[in-house]
C-alpha positions in Angstrom: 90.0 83.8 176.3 92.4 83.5 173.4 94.9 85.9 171.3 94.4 87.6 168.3 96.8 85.8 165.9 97.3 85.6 162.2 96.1 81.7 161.2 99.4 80.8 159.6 102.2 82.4 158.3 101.2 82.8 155.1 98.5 84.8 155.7 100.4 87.1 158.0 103.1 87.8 155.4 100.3 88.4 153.3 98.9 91.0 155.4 102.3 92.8 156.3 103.0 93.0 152.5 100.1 95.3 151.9 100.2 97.4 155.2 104.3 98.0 154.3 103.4 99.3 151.1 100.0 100.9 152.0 102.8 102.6 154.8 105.1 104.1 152.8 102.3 104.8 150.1 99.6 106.7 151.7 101.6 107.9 155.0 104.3 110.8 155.7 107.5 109.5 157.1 106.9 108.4 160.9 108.8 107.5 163.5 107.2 103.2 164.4 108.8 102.0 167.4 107.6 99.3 169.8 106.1 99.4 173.1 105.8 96.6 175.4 102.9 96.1 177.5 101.4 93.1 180.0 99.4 92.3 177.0 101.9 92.1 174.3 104.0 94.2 171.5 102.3 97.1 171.0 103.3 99.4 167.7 102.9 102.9 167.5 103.9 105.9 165.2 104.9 109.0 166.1 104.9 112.3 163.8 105.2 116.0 164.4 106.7 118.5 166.6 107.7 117.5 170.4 105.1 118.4 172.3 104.5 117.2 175.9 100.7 116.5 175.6 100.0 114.1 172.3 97.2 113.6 170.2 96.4 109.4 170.7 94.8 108.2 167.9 92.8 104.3 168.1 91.5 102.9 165.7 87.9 100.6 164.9 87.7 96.7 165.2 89.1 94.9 162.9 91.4 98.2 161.9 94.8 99.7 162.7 97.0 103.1 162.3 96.5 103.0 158.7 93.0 103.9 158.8 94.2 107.9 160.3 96.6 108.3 156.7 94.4 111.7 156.2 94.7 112.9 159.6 98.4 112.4 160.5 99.8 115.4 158.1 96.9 117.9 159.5 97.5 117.0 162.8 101.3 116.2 162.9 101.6 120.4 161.9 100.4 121.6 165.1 101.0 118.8 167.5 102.8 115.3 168.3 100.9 112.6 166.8 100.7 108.9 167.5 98.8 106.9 166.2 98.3 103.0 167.7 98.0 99.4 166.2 95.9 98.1 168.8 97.0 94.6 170.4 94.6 91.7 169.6 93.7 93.7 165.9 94.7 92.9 162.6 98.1 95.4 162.6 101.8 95.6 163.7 101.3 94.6 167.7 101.7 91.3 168.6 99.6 89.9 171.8 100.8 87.7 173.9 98.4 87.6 176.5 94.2 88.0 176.6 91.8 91.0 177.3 89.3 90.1 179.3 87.3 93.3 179.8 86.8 96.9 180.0 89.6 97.1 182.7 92.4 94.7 180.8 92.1 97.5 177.6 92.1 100.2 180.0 95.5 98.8 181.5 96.9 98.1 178.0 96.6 101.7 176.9 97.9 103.1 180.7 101.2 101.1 179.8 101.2 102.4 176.1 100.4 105.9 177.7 103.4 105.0 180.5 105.7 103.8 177.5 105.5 107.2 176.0 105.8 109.0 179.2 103.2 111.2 178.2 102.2 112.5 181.4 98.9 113.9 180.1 97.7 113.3 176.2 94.3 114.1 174.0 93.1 110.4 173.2 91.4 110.5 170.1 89.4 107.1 169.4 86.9 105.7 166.4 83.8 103.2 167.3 85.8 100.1 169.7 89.1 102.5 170.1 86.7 105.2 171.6 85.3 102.7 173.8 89.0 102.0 174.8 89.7 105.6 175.0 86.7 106.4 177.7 87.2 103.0 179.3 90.8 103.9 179.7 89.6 107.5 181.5 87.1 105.7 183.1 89.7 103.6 184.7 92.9 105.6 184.9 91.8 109.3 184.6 95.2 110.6 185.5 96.9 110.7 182.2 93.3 112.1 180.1 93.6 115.7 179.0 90.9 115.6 176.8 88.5 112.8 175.0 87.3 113.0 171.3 84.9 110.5 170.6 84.1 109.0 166.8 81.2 107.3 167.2 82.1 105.7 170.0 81.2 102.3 170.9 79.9 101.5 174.3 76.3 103.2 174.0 74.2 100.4 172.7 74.7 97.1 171.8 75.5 96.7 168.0 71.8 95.3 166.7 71.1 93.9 163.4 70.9 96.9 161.7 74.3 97.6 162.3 75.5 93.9 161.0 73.7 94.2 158.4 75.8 97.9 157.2 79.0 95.9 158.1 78.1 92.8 155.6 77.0 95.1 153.1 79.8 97.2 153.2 81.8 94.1 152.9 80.1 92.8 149.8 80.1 96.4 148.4 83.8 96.7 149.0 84.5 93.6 146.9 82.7 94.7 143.5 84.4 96.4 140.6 86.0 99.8 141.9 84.1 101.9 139.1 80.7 100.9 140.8 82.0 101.2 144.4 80.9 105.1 144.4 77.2 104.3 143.7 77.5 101.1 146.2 78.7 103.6 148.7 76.2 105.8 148.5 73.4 102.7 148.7 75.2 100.9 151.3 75.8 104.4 153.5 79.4 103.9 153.9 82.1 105.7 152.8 85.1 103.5 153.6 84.2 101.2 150.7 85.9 104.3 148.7 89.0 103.8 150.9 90.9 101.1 148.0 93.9 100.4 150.0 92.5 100.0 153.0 89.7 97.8 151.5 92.6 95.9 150.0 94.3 95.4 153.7 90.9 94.4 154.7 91.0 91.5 152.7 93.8 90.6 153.7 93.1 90.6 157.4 90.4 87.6 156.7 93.2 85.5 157.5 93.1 87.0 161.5 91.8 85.7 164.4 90.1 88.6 166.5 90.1 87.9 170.1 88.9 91.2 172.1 86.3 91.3 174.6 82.9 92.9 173.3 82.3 96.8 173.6 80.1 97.0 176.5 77.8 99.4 177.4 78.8 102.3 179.8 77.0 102.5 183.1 75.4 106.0 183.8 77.8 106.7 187.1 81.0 105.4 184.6 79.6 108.3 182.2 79.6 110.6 185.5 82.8 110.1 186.5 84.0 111.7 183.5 85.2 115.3 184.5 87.5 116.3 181.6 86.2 118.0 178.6 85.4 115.3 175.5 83.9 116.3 172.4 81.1 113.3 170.9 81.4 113.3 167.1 78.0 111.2 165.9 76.8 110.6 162.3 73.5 111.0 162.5 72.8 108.2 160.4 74.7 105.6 162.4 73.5 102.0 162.3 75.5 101.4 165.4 73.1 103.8 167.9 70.5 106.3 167.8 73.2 109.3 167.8 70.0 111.5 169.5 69.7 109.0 172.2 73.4 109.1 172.7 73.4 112.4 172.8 71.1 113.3 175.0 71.9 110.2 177.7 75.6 112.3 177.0 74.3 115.7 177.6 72.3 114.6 180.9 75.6 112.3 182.3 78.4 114.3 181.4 78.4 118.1 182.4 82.1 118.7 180.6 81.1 117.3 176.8 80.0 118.6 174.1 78.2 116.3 171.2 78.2 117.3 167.8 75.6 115.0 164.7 76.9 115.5 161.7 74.0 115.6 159.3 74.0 112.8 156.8 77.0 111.1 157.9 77.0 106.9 158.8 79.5 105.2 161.0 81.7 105.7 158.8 82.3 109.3 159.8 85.8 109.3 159.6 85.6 108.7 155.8 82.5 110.3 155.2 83.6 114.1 156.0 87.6 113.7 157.0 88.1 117.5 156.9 85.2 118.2 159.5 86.6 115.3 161.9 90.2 116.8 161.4 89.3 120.4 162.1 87.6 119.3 165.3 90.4 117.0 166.3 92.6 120.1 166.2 89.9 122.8 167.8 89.4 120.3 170.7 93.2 119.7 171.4 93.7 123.1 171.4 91.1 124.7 174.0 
């Protein structure tokens, strides 16, 4: 399996133009440092107090740090923060070596987690970075305090419903910015509203995506998980039937709790930021 790589260097300095200024425009000064890992240069940012237990933030395919800007400040008040460029995505890592599988990201993030020396930490991941975050418990449960889970990939495979949301979010995200409120609302997803990030999207065309697929978790992976992880599921997901999810959830894993938000898509993180923030904080804290 190949590397995620930027096709040429013109379309990575492209890129990094707009995530510098999308950094210092929409983020609170942070402290980015490097990390290495078996798997390449991984880049993280770290905000708020010292704490020894941080909040882990990962981020969706095809996304990086920048997609948490409304969460850091919120978060960063009460705990350490760091949010994660994810190797093999569009972002500030740099891989220099494949992932393979469930296991390869699961090592990846033990050696981010080791880099840190956070001893225990509240991973907190979005669609393919929750996947990484239970495949990383699933894997290496030592360093898990807690799980919370944005519509989490890993619970069915992504159909053509949800391909069809992704393309039309695309398109939508393209048109004229004063229609992109009504395209939002036909399209079900909020990130279209997002402009820089939409922007830094575009820009990320010229990136080469190498990670493996988001597999589906077995039922005795799902029991294995013993530490308490909060599901937050819009209940109009394209990517799964967030009642199926819950309930397979419920049934597998005695220490979770599942919450559907009513109305909300995929896009959850967008679509109600203060409910997904307040939760973020409730869960860290018990």
């Amino acid at each position: 399996m190949s590397i995620g790589e930027f096709r040429n260097d013109k379309a990575r300095e492209r890129f990094h133009t707009v995530y510098g200024r999308l950094l210092d425009r929409l983020w609170p000064a942070v402290d980015a440092f490097d990390l290495p890992t078996s798997f390449g240069i991984t880049r993280v940012h770290r905000a708020g107090p010292p704490c020894s237990d941080p909040v882990v933030l990962l981020s969706g395919a095809n996304g990086n740090s920048l997609m948490w800007h409304r969460y850091i400040e919120p978060i960063a008040r009460h705990h350490t923060v760091i949010a994660v460029d994810t190797v093999g995505e569009p972002g500030a890592s740099i891989q220099s070596a494949p992932l393979t599988g469930a296991e390869d990201g699961a090592r990846w993030l033990e050696e981010v987690l080791a880099g840190l020396e956070a001893t225990t930490a509240h991973l907190v991941g979005c669609s393919y970075g929750g996947w990484l975050a239970l495949g990383h418990h699933v894997h290496h449960p030592g360093r898990t305090a807690a799980l919370t889970l944005v519509e989490p990939a890993g619970f069915a495979d992504p159909g053509r419903r949800f391909y069809a949301w992704l393309i039309a979010g695309g398109l939508a995200g393209m048109a004229p910015r004063a229609l992109r409120p009504r395209l939002s609302r036909w399209v079900g997803n909020s990130a279209i509203l997002e402009t820089g990030l939409m922007e830094l999207g575009r820009t990320s065309i010229g990136f080469r995506r190498a990670l493996p697929p988001a597999r589906v978790f077995s039922d005795e992976e799902l029991r294995r998980v013993r530490v308490p992880s909060l599901f937050l599921l819009g209940e109009q997901s394209s990517l799964h039937d967030a009642c199926q999810v819950a309930e397979r959830v419920g049934a597998l894993m005695p220490t979770a709790e599942v919450e559907v938000v009513p109305g909300a898509s995929h896009a959850l993180p967008t679509d109600d930021p203060e409910l997904v923030a307040a939760r973020i904080l409730r869960h860290a804290a018990e």
